[in-house]
C-alpha positions in Angstrom: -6.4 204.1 -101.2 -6.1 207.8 -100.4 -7.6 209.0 -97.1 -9.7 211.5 -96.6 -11.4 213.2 -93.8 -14.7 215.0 -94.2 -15.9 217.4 -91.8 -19.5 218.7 -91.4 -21.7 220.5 -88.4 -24.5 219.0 -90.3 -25.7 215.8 -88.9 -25.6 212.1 -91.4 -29.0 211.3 -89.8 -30.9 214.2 -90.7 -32.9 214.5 -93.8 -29.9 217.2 -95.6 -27.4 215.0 -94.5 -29.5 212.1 -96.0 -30.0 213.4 -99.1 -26.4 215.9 -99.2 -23.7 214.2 -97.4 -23.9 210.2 -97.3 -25.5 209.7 -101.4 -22.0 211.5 -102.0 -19.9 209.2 -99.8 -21.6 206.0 -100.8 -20.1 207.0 -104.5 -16.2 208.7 -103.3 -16.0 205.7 -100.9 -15.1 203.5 -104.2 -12.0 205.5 -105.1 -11.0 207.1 -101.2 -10.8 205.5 -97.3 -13.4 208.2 -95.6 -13.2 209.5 -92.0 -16.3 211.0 -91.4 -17.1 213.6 -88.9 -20.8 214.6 -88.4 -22.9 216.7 -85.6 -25.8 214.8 -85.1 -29.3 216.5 -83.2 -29.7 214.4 -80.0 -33.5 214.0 -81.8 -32.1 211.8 -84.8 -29.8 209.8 -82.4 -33.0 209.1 -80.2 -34.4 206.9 -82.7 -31.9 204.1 -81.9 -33.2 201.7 -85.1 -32.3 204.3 -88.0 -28.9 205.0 -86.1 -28.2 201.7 -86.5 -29.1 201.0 -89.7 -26.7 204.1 -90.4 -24.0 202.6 -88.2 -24.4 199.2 -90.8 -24.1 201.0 -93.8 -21.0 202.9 -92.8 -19.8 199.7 -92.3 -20.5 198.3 -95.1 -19.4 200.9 -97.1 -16.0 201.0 -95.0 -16.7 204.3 -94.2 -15.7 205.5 -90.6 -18.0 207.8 -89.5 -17.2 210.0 -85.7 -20.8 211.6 -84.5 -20.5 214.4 -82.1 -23.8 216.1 -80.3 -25.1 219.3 -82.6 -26.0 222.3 -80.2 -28.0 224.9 -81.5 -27.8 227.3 -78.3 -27.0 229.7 -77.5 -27.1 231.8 -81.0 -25.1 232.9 -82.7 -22.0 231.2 -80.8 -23.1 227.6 -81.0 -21.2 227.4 -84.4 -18.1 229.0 -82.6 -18.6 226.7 -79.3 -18.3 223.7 -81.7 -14.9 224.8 -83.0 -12.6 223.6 -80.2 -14.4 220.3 -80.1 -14.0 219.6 -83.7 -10.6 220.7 -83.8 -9.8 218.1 -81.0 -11.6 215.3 -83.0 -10.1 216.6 -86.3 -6.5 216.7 -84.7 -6.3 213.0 -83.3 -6.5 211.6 -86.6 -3.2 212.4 -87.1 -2.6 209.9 -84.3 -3.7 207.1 -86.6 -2.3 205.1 -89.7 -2.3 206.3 -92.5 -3.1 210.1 -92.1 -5.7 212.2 -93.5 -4.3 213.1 -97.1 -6.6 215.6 -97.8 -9.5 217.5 -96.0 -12.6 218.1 -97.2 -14.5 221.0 -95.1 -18.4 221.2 -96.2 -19.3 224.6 -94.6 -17.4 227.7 -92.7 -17.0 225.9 -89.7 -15.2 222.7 -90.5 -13.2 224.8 -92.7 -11.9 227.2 -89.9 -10.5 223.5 -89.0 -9.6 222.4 -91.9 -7.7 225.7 -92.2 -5.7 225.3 -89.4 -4.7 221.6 -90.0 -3.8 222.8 -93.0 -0.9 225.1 -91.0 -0.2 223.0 -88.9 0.1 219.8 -91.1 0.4 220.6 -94.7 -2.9 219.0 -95.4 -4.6 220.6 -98.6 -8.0 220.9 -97.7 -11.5 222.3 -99.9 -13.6 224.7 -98.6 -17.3 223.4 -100.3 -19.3 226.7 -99.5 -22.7 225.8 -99.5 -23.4 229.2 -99.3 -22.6 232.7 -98.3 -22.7 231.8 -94.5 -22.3 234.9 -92.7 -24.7 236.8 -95.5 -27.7 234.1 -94.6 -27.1 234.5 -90.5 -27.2 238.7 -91.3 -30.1 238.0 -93.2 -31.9 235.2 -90.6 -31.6 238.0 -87.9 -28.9 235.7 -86.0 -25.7 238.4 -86.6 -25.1 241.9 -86.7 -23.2 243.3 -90.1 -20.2 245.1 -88.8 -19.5 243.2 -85.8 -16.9 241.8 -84.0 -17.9 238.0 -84.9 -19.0 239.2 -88.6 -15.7 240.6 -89.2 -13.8 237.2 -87.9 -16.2 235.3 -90.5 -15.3 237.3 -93.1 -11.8 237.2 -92.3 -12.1 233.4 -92.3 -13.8 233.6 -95.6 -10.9 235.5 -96.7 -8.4 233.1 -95.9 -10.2 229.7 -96.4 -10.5 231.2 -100.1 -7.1 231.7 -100.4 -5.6 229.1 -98.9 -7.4 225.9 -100.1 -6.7 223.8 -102.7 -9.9 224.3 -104.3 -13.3 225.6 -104.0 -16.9 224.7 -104.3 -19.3 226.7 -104.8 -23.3 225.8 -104.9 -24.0 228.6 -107.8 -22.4 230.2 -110.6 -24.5 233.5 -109.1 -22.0 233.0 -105.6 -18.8 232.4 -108.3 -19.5 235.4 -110.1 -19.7 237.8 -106.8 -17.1 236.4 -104.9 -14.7 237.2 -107.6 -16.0 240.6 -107.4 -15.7 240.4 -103.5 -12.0 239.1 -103.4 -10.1 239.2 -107.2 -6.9 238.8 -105.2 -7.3 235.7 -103.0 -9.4 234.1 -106.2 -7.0 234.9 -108.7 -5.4 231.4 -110.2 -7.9 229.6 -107.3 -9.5 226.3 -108.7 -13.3 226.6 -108.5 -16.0 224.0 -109.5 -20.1 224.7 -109.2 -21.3 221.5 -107.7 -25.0 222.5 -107.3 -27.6 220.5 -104.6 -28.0 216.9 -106.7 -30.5 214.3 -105.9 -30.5 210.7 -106.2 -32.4 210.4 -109.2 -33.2 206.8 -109.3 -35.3 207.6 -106.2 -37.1 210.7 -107.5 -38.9 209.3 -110.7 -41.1 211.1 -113.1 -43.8 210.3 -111.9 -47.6 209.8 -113.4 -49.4 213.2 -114.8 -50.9 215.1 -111.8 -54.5 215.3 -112.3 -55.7 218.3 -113.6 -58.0 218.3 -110.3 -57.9 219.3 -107.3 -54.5 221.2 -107.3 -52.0 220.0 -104.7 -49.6 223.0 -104.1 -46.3 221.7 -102.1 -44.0 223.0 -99.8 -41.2 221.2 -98.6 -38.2 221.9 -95.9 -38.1 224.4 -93.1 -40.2 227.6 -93.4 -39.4 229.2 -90.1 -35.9 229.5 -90.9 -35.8 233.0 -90.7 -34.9 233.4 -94.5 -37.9 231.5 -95.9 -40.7 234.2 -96.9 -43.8 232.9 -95.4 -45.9 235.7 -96.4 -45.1 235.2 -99.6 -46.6 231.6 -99.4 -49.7 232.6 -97.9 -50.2 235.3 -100.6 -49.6 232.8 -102.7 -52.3 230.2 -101.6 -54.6 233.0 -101.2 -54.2 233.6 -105.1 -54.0 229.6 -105.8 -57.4 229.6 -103.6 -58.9 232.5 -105.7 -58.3 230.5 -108.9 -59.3 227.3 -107.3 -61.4 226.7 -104.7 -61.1 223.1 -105.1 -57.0 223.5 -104.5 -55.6 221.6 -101.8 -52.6 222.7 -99.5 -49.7 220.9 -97.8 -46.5 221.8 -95.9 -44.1 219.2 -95.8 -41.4 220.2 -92.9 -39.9 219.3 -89.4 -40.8 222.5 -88.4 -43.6 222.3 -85.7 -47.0 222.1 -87.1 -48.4 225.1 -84.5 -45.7 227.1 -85.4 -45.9 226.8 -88.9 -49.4 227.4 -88.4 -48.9 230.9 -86.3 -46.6 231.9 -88.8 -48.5 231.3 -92.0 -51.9 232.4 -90.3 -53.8 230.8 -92.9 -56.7 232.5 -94.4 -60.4 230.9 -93.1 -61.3 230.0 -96.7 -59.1 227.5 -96.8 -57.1 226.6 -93.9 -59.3 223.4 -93.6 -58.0 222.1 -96.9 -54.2 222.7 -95.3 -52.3 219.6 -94.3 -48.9 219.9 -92.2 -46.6 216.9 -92.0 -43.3 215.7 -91.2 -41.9 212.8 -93.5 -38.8 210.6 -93.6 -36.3 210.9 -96.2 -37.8 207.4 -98.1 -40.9 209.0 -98.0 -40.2 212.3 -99.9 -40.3 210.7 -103.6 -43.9 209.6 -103.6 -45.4 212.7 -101.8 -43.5 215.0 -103.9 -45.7 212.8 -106.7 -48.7 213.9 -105.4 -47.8 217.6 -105.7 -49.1 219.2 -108.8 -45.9 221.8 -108.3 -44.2 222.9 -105.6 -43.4 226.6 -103.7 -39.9 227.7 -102.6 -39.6 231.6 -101.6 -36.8 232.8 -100.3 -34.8 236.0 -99.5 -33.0 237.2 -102.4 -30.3 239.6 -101.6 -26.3 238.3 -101.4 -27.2 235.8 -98.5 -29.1 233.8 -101.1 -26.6 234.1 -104.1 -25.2 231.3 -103.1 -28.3 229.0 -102.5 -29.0 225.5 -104.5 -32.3 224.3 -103.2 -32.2 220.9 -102.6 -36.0 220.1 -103.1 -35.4 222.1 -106.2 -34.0 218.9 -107.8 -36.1 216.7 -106.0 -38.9 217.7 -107.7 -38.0 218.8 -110.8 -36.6 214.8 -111.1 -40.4 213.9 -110.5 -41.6 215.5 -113.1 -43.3 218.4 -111.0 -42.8 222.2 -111.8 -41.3 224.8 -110.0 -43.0 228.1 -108.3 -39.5 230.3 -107.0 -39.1 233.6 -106.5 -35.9 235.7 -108.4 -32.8 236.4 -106.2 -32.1 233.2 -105.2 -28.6 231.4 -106.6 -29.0 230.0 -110.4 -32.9 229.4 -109.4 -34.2 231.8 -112.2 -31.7 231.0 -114.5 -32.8 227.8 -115.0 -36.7 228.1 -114.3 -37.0 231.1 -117.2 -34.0 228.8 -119.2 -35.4 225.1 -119.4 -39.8 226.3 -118.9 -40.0 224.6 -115.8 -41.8 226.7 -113.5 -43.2 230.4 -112.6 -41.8 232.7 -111.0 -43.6 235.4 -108.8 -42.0 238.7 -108.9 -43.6 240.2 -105.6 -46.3 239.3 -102.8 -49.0 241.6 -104.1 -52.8 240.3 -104.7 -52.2 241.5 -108.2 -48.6 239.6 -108.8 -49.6 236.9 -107.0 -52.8 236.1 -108.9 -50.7 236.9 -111.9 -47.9 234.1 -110.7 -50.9 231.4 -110.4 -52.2 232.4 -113.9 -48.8 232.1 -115.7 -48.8 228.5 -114.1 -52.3 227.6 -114.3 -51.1 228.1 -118.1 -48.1 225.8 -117.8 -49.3 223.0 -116.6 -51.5 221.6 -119.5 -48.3 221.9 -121.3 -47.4 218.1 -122.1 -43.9 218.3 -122.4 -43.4 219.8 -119.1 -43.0 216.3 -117.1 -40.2 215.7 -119.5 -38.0 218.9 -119.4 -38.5 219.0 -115.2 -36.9 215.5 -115.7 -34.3 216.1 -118.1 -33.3 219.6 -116.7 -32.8 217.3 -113.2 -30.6 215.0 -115.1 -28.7 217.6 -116.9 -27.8 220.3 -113.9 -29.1 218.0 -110.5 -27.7 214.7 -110.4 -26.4 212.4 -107.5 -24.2 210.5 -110.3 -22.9 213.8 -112.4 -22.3 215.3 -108.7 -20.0 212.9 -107.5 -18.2 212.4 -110.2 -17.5 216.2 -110.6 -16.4 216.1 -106.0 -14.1 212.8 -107.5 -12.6 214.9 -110.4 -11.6 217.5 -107.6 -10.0 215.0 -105.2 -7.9 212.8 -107.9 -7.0 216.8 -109.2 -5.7 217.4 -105.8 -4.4 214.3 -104.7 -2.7 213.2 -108.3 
């Protein structure tokens, strides 16, 4: 089979990599040999039981997998920091037997590598986005626009773009402006939208929600730095307004007294708040118990390139979407398919009109059935690997 080497600073053990990385390589790992090479958060490696469980399924799967230790200080030059040692990692596979035939690079980082094994080998390598990396760090408050280490990620963009065999690409929103961006380097460049997917056998429709109390969701990081937590309390104030009754909960690894000093939820209904982490297996049946589920974040051009990945999660249970515009292909499909709100600002007045619009929705009793079938249509695991597979046999024919 061919052989292919994968590189990623996000870790296999986390929840993304969980949900992003190994559903992907369970299905490519059929039709390719896979060298995987992860950063894993000391955290996840701590719990020694799930690693190895991790450790058997690679084997099983005859999928070699190299963990390094993730570093998230100091900012912004962790990412950097982690080049040499990457490259060092990357490099000695060309020691073994058979060599990597092809690289895939998810991210800017792995694919500053992947870019020079590509000079210095030959390799053809993809450059899978994700999304407009040095936009969302601009954005997140972790880089200045205009500086030094700005310019060399844009320059990297630049080339990457260029120079690899193909591209992916998260959103047709990201497609659209980096063709604007760069018409040269793009011009005869192969390009596929892969969008987040989810393992839909996992995420089931679930059973109707009940009509009461509301159970508004949350789920993933919201201290992130590009996740608009005042939006979210504005709009439980307006959820609570409509509802006393309504109940709250935050699904996230974020720290729960963070969260909590962040959010600053309102008296009125703070005590009807819940704050939890949860593992991966656990995330289909409390997304079930969510009558819908909140995701704001900055619009702007660090979030063209965005694909939420509890966007499909829950729209595979069944469970509408509340979004705000601005964010990758999000509106597209929420205003294209009916299967959520969207809130066009964080005033009382659009707010309350946001909860009214999907206060509306939800008695609609078709709704269960196009969240579902928009998830099969634009979000699946299966659709998503088979279109990655498509790329590779395109490269490697």
């Amino acid at each position: 089979m061919k052989q292919v080497l994968y590189l990623t600073r996000n870790g296999m053990l986390e929840p993304l990599g969980q949900s992003q990385i190994f559903p992907y390589l369970c299905g490519l790992s059929r039709n390719y040999e896979i060298t995987l090479i992860s950063f894993e958060k000391p955290s996840d490696v701590a719990d020694s039981s799930f690693l190895h469980r991790a450790r058997v399924q690679c084997t099983e799967l005859a999928l070699r997998w190299i963990p390094l230790r993730f570093r998230m200080k100091p900012r912004p030059l962790a990412p950097a920091l982690a080049i040499p040692q990457l490259a060092l990692v990357a490099l000695c596979q060309w020691r073994r037997r058979p060599r990597p035939q092809l690289v895939h690079a998810r991210s800017y980082v792995p694919a500053a590598i992947a870019l020079l094994l590509h000079r210095l080998t030959g390799v053809p390598f993809i450059f899978d986005m994700r999304a407009l990396w040095p936009e969302e760090l601009i954005t997140a408050g972790h880089l200045q626009r205009g500086s030094l280490l700005h310019r060399a990620l844009l320059g990297l963009e630049r080339r990457c773009l260029q120079e690899a065999s193909a591209v992916v690409s998260l959103t047709q929103a990201a497609v659209s402006y980096l063709h604007e961006r760069y018409p040269r380097e793009l011009s005869g460049q192969r390009i596929s939208v892969i969008p987040t997917c989810a393992d839909l056998r996992r995420f089931q429709p679930a059973d109707p929600a009940p009509a009461a109390p509301l159970v508004i969701g949350c789920i993933g990081t919201v201290l992130s730095g590009w996740f608009l937590i005042d939006w979210l309390r504005a709009f439980f104030d307006a959820v609570d307004r409509a509802d006393p009754t309504a109940q709250f909960e935050l699904i996230s690894r974020d720290a729960p007294e963070a969260i909590l000093a962040a959010l600053q939820p309102a008296p009125a209904w703070a005590h009807r708040l819940r704050i939890q982490s949860a593992i991966p297996a656990g995330m289909p049946s409390i997304v079930e118990r969510h009558t819908a589920s909140v995701m704001f974040f900055t619009g702007g051009l660090s979030k063209l390139g965005s694909s939420p990945t509890r966007m499909a999660e829950v729209l595979g249970c069944g469970r509408p979407i509340v979004a705000n515009p601005g964010v990758g292909d999000v509106e597209q499909v929420i205003r294209r398919h009916r299967v959520g709100v969207l809130a066009s600002g964080s005033t009382t007045s659009e707010m309350d009109a946001c909860v009214v619009e999907l206060l509306a929705l939800l008695p609609d009793p078709e709704l269960a059935s196009r969240c579902r079938r928009t998830a099969e249509e634009l979000f699946s695991l299966e659709s998503g690997t088979a279109a990655y597979r498509q790329l590779y046999a395109s490269i490697l024919h």
